[in-house]
C-alpha angles and dihedrals in degrees: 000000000000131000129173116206126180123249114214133173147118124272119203114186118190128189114200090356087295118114114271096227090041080070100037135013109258090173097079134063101256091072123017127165115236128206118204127188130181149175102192139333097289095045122060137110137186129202122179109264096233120228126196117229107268117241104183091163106050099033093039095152100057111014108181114223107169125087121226114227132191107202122179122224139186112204130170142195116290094030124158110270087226123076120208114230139185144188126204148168126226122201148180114227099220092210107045098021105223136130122269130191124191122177114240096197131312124216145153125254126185115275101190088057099049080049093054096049103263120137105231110210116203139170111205106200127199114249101241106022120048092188089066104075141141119212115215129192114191143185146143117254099196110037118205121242114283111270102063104133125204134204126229094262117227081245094092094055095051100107092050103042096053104038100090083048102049088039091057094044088046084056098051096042082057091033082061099038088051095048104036081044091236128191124200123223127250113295088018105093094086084070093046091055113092129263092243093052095052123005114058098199135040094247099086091068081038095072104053083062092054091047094236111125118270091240102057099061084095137166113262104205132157123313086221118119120050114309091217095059124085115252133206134260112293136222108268110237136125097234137053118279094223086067133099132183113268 
């Protein structure tokens, strides 16, 4: 049986620890944040993520700098525990004109949980950059009747599965760059430099095979500490670090 529950929240995206909508205007139409989550290929749904316009000057003491979302979603039993999610930006290019989309950060939260009425919290970090990172809040605001199942999802095995594979792929890359003699271009080095020397887990090479950029397999970790302070490096990793396998 099929029930489709809606998923609300907050998002809250920073770039270099400052509020994203403190930079640019998410509240118009030229440049809109945009929230994606997804079981498998077949069911997945997106919904804006609404800003209201930011009034630093006239609220000072409580400026509010996260956008609300609705997003509808038709799960099963026997679902994945672990639900796919994704942050990106949509702009305008005034130039050209045309429409632009740049992901933000793309993690996993815990389905079961949302399900059973719980409100799952998760910081998605840039890969590169942990200063870069977008807050989530997230909860279901209809919860389906008791008796809906879910299945370990392939998610939590990610790390251990891939490693041999992306470890393979990380030497050759090096193997070619040392025997044609390669050099890589300015702002590149970062990707010539080996998987074991900066990248602590496969899924960086990974997903350049899912073609999903490099940079938004990213760590979900707590919302706890000040939003306006920069934080360290996180633990790679494409779920969040509260939680645990049903």
């Amino acid at each position: 049986m099929e029930h489709t529950i809606q998923l609300v929240g907050r998002v809250k995206s920073f770039v270099d620890a400052l509020p994203m909508d403190s930079i640019a205007d998410l509240s118009g139409s030229n440049l809109r944040v945009y929230l994606y989550c997804w079981i498998d290929p077949e069911r997945g749904e997106g919904g804006h993520v609404h800003y209201a316009p930011c009034d630093i000057a006239g609220n000072p003491q409580a400026p509010v700098h996260d956008g609300e979302f609705s997003i509808p979603l038709r799960i099963r039993d026997k679902d994945p525990d672990l639900l796919k999610v994704l942050c990106c930006m949509r702009m305008k290019d005034e130039e050209s004109r045309n429409t632009k989309n740049y992901t933000l950060a793309v993690s996993a939260t815990q389905l079961d949980r949302l399900v059973a009425g719980e409100e799952q919290a998760f910081t998605m970090y840039d890969q590169f950059n942990p200063a870069n990172y977008t807050e989530v809040r997230m909860g279901v605001a209809n919860p389906p009747p008791q008796g809906i199942t879910f299945t370990r999802s392939a998610l939590w095995d990610i790390e251990g599965d891939f490693k041999s594979v992306a470890t393979d792929i990380s030497n050759n890359i090096m193997s070619n760059i040392v025997t044609n003699h390669m050099q890589s271009t300015e702002g590149c080095d970062l990707f010539t430099a080996g998987l074991t020397r900066y990248v602590p887990t496969p899924l960086f090479f990974l997903s350049l095979f899912l073609g999903t950029p490099a940079y938004t397999l990213m760590t979900a970790g707590s919302l706890g500490g000040p939003s306006s302070t920069r934080r360290p490096a996180p633990r790679i990793f494409p779920r969040s670090s509260r939680i645990t396998p049903s």
